[in-house]
PDB file of N, CA, C and O in Angstrom:
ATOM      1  N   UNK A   1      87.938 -43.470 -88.981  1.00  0.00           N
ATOM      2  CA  UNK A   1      89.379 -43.637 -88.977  1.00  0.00           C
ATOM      3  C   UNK A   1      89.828 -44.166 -90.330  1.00  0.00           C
ATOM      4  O   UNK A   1      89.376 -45.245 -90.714  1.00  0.00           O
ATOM      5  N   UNK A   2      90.835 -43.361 -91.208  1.00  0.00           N
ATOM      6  CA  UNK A   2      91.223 -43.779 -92.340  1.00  0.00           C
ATOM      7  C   UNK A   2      91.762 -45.450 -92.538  1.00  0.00           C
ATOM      8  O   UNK A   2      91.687 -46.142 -93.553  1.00  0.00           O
ATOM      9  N   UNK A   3      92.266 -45.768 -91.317  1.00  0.00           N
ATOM     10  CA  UNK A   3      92.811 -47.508 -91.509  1.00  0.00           C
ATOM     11  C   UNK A   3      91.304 -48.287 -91.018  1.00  0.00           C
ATOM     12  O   UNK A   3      91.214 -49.514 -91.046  1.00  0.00           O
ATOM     13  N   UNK A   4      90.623 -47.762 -90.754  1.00  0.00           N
ATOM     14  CA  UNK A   4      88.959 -48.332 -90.850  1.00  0.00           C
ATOM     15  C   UNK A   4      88.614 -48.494 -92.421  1.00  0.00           C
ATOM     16  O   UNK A   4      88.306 -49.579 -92.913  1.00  0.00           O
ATOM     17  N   UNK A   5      88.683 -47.544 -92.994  1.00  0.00           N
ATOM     18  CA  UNK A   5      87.659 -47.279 -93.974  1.00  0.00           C
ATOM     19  C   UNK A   5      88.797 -48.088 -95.302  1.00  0.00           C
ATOM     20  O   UNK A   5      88.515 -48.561 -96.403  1.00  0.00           O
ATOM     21  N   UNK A   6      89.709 -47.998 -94.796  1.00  0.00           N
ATOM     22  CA  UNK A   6      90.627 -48.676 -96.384  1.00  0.00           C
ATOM     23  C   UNK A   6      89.928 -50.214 -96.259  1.00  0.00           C
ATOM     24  O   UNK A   6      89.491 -50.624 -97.334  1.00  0.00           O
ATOM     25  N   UNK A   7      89.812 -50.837 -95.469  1.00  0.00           N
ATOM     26  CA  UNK A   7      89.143 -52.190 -95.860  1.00  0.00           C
ATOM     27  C   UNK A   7      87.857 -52.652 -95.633  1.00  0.00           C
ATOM     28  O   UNK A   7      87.424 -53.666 -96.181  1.00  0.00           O
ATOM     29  N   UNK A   8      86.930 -51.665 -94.510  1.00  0.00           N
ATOM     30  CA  UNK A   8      85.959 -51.945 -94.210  1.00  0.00           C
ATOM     31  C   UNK A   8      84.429 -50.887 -94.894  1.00  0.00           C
ATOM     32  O   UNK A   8      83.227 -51.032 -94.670  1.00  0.00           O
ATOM     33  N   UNK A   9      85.094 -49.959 -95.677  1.00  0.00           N
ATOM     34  CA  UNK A   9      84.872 -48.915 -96.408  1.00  0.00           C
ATOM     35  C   UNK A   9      84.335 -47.729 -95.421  1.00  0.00           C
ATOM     36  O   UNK A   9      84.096 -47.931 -94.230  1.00  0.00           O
ATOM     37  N   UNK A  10      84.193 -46.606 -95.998  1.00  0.00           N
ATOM     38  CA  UNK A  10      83.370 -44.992 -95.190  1.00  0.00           C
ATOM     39  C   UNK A  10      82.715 -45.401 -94.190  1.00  0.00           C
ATOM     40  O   UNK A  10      83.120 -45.375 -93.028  1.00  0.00           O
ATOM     41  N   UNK A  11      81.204 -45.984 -94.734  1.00  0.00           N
ATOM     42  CA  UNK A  11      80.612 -46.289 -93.382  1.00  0.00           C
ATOM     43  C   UNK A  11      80.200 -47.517 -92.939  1.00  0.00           C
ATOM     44  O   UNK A  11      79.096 -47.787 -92.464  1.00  0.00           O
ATOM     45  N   UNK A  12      81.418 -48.478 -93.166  1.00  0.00           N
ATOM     46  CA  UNK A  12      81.655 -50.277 -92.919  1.00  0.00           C
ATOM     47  C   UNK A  12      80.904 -50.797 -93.457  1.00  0.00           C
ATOM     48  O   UNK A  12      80.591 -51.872 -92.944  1.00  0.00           O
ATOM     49  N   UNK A  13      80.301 -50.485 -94.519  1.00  0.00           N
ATOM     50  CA  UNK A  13      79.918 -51.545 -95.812  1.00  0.00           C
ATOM     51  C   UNK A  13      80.842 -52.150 -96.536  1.00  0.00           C
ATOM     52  O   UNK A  13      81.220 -51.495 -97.506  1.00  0.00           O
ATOM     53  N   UNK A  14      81.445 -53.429 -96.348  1.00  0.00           N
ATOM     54  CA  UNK A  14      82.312 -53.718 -96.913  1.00  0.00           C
ATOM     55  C   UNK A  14      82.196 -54.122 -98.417  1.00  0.00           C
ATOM     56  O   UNK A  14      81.528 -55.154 -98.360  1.00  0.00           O
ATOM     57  N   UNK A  15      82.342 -53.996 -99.106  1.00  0.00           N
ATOM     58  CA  UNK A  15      82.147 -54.514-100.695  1.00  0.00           C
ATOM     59  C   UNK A  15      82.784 -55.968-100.644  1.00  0.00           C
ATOM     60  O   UNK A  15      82.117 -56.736-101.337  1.00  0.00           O
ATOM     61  N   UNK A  16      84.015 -56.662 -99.956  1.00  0.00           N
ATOM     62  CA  UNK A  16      84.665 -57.837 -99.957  1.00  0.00           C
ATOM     63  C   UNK A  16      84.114 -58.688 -98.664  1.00  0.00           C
ATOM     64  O   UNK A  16      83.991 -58.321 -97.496  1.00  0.00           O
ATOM     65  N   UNK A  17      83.858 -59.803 -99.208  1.00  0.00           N
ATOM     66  CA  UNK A  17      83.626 -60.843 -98.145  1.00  0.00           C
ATOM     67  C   UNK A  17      84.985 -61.123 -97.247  1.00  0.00           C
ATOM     68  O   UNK A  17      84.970 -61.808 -96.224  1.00  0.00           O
ATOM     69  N   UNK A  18      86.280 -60.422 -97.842  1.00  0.00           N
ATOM     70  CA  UNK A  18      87.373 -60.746 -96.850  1.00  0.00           C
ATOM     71  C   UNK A  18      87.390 -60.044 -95.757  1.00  0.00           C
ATOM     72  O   UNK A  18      87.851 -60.564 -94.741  1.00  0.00           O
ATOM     73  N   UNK A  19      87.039 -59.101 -95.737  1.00  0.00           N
ATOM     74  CA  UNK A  19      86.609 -57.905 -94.447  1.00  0.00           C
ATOM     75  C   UNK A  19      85.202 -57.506 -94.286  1.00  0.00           C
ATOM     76  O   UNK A  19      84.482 -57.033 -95.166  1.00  0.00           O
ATOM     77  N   UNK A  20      84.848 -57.786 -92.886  1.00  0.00           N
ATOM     78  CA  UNK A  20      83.356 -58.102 -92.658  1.00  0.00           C
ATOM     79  C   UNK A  20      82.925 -56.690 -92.320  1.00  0.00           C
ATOM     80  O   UNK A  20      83.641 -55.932 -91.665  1.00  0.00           O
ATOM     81  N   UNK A  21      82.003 -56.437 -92.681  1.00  0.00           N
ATOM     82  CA  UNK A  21      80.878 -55.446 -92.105  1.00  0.00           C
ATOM     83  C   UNK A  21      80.644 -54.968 -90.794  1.00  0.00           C
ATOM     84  O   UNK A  21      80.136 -55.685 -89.932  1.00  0.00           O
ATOM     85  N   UNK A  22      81.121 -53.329 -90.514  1.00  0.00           N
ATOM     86  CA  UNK A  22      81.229 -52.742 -89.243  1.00  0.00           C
ATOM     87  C   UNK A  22      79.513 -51.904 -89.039  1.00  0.00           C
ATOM     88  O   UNK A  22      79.009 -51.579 -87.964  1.00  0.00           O
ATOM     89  N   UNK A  23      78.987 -51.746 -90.252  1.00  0.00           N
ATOM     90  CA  UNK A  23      77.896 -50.369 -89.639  1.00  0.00           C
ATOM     91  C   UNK A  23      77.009 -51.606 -89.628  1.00  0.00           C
ATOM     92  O   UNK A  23      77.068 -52.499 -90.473  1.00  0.00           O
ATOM     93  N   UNK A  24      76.180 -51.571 -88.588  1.00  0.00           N
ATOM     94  CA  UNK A  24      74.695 -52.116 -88.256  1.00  0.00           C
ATOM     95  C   UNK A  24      75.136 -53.054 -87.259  1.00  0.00           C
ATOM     96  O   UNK A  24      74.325 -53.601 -86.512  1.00  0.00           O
ATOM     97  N   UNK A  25      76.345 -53.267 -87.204  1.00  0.00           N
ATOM     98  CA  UNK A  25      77.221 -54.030 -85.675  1.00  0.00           C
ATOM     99  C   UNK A  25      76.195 -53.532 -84.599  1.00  0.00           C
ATOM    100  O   UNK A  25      75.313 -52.691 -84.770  1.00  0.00           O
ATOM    101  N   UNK A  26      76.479 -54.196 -83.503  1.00  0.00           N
ATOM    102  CA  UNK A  26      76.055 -53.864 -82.112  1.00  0.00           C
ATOM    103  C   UNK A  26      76.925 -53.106 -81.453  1.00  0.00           C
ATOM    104  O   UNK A  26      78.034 -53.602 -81.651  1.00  0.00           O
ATOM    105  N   UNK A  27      76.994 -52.358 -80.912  1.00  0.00           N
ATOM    106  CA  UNK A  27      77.561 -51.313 -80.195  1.00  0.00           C
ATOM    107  C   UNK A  27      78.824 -52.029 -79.110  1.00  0.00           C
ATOM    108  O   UNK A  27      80.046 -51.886 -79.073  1.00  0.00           O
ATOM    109  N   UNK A  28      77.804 -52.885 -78.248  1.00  0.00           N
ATOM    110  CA  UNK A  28      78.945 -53.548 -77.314  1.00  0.00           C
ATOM    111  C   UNK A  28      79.954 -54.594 -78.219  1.00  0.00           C
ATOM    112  O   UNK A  28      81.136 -54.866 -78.007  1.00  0.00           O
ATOM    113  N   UNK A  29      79.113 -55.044 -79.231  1.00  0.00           N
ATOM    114  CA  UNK A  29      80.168 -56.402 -80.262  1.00  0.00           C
ATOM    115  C   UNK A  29      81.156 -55.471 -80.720  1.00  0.00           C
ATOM    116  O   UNK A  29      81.739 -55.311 -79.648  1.00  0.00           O
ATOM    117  N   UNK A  30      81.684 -54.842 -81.420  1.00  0.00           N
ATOM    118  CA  UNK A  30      82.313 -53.460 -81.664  1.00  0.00           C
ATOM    119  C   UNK A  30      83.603 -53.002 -80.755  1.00  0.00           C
ATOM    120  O   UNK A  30      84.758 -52.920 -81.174  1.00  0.00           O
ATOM    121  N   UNK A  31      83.039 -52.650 -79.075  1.00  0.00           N
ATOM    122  CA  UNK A  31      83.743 -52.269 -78.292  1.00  0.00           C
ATOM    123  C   UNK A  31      84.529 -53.784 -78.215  1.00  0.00           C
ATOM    124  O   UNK A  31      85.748 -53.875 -78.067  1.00  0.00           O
ATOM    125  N   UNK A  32      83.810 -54.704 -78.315  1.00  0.00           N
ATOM    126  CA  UNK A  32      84.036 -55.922 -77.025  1.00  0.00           C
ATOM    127  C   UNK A  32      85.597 -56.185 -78.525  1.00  0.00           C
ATOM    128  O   UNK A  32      86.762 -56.039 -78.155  1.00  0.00           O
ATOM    129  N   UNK A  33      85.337 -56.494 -79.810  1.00  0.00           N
ATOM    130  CA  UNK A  33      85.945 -56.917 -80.446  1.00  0.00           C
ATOM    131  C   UNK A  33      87.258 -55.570 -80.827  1.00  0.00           C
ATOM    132  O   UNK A  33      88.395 -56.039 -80.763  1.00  0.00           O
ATOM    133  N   UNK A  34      87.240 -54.968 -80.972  1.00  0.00           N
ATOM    134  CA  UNK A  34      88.738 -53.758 -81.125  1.00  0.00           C
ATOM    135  C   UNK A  34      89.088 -54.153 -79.692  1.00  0.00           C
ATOM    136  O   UNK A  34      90.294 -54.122 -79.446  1.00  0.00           O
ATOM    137  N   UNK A  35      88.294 -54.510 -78.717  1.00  0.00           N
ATOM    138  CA  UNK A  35      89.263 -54.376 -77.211  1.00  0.00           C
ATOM    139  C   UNK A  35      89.723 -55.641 -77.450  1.00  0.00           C
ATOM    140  O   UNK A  35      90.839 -55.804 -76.956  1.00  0.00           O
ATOM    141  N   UNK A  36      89.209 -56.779 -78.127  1.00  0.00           N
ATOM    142  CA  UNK A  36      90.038 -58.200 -77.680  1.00  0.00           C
ATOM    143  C   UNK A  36      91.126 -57.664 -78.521  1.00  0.00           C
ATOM    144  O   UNK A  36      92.210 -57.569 -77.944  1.00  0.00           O
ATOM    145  N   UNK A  37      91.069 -57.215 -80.011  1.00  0.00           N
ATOM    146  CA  UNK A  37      92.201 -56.839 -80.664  1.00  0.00           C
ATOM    147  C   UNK A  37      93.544 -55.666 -80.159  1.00  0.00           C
ATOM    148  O   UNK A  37      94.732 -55.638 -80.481  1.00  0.00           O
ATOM    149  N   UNK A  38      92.936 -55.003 -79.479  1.00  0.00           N
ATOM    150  CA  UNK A  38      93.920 -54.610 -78.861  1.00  0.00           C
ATOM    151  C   UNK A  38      94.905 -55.108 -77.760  1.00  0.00           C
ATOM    152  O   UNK A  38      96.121 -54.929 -77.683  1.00  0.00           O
ATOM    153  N   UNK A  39      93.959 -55.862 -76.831  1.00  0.00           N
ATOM    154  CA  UNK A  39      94.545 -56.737 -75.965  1.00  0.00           C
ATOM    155  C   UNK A  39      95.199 -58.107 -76.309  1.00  0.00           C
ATOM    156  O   UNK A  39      95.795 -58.695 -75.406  1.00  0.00           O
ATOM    157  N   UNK A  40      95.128 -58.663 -77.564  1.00  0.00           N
ATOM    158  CA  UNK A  40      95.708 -59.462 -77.984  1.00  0.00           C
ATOM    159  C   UNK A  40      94.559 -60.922 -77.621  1.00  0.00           C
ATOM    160  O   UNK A  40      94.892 -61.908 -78.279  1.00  0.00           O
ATOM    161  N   UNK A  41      93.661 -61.093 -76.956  1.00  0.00           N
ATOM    162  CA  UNK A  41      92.749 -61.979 -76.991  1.00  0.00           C
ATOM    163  C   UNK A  41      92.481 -62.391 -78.825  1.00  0.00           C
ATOM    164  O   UNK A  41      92.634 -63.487 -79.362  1.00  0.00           O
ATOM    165  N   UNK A  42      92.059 -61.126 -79.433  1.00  0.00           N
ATOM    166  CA  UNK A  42      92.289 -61.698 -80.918  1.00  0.00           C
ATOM    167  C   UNK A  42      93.117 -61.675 -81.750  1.00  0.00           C
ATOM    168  O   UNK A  42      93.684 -60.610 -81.992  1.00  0.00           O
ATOM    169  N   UNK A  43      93.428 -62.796 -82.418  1.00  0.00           N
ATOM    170  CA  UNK A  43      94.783 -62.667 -83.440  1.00  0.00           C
ATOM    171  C   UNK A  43      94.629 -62.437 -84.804  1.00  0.00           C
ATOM    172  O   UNK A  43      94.504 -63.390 -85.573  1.00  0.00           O
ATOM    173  N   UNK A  44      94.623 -61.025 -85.282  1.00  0.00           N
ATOM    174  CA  UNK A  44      95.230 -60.600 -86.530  1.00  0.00           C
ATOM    175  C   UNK A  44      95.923 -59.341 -86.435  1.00  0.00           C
ATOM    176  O   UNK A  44      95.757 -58.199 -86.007  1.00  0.00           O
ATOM    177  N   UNK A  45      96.766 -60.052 -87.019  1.00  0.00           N
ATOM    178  CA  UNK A  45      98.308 -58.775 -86.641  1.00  0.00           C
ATOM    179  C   UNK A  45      97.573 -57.464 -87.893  1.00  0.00           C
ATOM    180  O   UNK A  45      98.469 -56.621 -87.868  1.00  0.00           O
ATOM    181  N   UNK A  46      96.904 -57.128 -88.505  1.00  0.00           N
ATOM    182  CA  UNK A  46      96.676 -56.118 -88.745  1.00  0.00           C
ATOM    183  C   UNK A  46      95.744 -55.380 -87.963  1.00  0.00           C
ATOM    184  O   UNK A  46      96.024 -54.184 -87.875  1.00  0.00           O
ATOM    185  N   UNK A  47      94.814 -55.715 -87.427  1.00  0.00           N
ATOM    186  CA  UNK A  47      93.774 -55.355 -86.338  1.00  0.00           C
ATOM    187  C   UNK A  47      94.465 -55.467 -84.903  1.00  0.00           C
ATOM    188  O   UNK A  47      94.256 -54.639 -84.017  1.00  0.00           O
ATOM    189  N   UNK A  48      95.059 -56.242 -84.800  1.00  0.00           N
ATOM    190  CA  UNK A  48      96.059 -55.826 -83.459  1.00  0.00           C
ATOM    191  C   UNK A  48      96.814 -54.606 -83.575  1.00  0.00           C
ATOM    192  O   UNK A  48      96.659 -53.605 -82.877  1.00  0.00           O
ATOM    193  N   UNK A  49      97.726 -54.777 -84.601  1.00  0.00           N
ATOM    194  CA  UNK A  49      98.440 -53.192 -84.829  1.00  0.00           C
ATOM    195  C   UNK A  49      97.353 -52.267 -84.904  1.00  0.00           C
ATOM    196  O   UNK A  49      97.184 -51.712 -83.819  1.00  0.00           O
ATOM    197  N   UNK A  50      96.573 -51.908 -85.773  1.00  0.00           N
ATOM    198  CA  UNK A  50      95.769 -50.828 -85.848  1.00  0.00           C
ATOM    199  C   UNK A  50      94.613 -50.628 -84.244  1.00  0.00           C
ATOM    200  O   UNK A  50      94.694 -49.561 -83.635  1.00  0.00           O
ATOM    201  N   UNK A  51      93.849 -51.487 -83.845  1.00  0.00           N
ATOM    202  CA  UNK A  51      93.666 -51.671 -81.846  1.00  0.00           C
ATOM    203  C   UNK A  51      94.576 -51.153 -81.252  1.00  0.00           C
ATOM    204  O   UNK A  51      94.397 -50.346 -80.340  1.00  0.00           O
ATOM    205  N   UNK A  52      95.820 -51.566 -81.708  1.00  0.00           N
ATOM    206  CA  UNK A  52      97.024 -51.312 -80.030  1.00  0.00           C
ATOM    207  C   UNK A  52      97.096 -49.763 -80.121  1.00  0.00           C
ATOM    208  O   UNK A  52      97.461 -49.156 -79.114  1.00  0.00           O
ATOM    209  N   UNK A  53      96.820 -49.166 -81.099  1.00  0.00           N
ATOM    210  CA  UNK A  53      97.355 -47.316 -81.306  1.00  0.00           C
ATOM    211  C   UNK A  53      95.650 -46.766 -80.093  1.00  0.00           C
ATOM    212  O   UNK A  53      95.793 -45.855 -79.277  1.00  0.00           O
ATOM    213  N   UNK A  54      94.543 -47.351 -80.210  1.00  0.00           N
ATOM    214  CA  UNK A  54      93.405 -47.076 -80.033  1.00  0.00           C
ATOM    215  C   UNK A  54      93.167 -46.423 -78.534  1.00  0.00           C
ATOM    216  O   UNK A  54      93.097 -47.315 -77.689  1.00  0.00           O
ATOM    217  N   UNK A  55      93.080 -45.599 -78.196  1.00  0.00           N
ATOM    218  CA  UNK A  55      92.576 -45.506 -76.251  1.00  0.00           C
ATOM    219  C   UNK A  55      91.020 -46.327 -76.429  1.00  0.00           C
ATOM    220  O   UNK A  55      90.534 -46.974 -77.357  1.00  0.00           O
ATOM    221  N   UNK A  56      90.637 -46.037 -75.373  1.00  0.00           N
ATOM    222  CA  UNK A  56      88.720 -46.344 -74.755  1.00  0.00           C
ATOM    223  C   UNK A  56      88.587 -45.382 -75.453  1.00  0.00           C
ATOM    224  O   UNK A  56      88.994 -45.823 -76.528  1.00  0.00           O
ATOM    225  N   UNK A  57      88.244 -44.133 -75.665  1.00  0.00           N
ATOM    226  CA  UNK A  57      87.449 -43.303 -75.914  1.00  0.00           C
ATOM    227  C   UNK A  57      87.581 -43.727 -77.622  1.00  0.00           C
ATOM    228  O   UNK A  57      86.455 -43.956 -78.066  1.00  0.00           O
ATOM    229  N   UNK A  58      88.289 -43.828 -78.305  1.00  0.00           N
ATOM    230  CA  UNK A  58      88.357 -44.011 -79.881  1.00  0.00           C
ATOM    231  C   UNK A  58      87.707 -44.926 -80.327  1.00  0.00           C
ATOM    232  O   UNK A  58      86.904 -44.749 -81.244  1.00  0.00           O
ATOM    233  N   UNK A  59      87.971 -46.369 -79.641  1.00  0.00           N
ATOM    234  CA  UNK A  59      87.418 -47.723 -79.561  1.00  0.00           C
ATOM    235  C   UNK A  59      85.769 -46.907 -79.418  1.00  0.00           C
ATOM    236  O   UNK A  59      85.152 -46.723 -80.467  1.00  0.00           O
ATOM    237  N   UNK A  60      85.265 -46.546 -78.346  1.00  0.00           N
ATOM    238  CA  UNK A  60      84.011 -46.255 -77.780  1.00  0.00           C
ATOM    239  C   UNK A  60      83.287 -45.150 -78.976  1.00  0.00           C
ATOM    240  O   UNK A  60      82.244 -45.443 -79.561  1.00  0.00           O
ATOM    241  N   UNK A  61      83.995 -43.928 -79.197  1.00  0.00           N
ATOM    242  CA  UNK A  61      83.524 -43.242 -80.611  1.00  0.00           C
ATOM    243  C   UNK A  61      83.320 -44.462 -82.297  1.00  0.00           C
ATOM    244  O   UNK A  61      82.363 -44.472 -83.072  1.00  0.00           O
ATOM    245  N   UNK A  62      84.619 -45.341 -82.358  1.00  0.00           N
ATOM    246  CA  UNK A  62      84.330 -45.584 -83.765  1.00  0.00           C
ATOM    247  C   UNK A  62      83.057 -47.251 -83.832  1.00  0.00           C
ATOM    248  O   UNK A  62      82.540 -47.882 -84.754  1.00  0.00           O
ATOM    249  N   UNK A  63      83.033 -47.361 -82.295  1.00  0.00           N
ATOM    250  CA  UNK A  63      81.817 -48.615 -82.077  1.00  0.00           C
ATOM    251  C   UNK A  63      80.806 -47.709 -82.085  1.00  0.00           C
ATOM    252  O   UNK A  63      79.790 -48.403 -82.108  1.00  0.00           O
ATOM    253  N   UNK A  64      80.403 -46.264 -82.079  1.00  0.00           N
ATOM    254  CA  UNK A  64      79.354 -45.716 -81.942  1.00  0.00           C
ATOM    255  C   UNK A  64      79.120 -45.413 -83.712  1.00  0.00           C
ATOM    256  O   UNK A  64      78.136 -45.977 -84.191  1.00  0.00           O
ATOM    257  N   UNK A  65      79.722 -44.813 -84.386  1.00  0.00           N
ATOM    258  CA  UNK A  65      79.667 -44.436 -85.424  1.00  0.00           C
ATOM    259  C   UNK A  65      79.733 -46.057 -86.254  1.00  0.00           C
ATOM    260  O   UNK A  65      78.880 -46.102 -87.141  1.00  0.00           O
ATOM    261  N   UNK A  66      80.218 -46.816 -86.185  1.00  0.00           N
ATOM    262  CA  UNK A  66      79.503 -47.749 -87.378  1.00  0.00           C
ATOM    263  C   UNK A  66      78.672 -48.717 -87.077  1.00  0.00           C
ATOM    264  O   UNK A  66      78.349 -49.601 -87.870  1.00  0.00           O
ATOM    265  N   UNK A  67      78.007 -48.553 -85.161  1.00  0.00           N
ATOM    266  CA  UNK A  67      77.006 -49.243 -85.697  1.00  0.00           C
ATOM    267  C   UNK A  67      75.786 -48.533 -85.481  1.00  0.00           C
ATOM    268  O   UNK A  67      74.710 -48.900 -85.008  1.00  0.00           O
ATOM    269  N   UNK A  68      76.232 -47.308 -85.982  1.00  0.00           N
ATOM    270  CA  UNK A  68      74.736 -46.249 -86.005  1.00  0.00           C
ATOM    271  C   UNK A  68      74.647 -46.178 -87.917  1.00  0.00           C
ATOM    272  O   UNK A  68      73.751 -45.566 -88.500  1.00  0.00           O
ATOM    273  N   UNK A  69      75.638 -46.849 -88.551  1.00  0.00           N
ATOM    274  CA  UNK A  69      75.591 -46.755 -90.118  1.00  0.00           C
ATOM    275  C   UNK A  69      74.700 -47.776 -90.307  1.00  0.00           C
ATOM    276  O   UNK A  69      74.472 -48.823 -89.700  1.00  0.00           O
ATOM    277  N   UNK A  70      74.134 -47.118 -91.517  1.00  0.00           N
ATOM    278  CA  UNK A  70      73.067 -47.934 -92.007  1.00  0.00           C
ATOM    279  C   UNK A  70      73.951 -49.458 -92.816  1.00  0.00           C
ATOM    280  O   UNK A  70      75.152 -49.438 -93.082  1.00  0.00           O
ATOM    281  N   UNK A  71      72.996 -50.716 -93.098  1.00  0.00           N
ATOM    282  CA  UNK A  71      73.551 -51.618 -93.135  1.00  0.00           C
ATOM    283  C   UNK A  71      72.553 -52.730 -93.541  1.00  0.00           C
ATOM    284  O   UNK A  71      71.458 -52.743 -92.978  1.00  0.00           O
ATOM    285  N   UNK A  72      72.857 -53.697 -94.510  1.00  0.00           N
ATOM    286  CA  UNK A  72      72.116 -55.215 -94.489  1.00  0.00           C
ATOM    287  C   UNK A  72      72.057 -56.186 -93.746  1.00  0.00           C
ATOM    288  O   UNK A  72      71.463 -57.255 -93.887  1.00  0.00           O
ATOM    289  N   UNK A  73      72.767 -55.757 -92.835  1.00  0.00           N
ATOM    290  CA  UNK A  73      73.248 -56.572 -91.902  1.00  0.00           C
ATOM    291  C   UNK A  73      71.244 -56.770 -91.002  1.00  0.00           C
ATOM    292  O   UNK A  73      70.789 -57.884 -90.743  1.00  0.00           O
ATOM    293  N   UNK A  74      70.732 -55.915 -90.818  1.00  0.00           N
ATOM    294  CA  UNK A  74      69.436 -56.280 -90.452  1.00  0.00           C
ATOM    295  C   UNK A  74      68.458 -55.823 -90.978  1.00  0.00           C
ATOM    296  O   UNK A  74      67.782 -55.238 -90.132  1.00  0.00           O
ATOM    297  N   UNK A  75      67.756 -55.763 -92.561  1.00  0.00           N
ATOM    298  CA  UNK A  75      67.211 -55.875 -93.611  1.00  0.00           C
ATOM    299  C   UNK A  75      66.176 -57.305 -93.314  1.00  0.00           C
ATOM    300  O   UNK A  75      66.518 -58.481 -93.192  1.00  0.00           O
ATOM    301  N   UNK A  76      64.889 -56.723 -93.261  1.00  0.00           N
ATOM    302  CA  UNK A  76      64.290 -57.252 -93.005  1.00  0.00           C
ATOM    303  C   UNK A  76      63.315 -57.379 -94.567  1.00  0.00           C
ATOM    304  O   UNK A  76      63.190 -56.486 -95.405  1.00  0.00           O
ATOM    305  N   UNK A  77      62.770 -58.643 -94.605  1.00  0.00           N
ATOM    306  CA  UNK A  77      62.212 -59.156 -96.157  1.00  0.00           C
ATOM    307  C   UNK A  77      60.830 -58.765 -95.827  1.00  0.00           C
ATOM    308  O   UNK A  77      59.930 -58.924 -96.652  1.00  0.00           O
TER     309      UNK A  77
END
């Protein structure tokens, strides 16, 4: 989703520590977090606006696609 990728980049590698890292997420952390944002459980009015446009199935596709992206997020030494 293009309002994904403007801050969280292509495939949620974020380059800025101000917007955190979507690919290597957990699948349910993903769903669970766009649904609090949509439902208003979480508060940032830009992720609320961009959540509230979202059905289940979009939420459920774009939690599948970034946390099937590769990621440092579990880089093992």
């Amino acid at each position: 989703s293009q309002p994904c990728v403007a801050c969280h980049g292509p495939e949620g590698n974020s380059a800025s520590a101000e917007f955190p890292k979507l690919a290597g997420q957990h699948y349910d952390y993903l769903v669970r977090a766009l649904t609090d944002y949509k439902n208003g459980k979480r508060n940032n009015p830009i992720m609320k606006g961009f959540a509230g446009q979202l059905s289940k199935k979009d939420i459920e596709d774009l939690a599948a696609w970034f946390s099937s992206q590769k990621s440092s997020l579990h880089d093992q030494r």
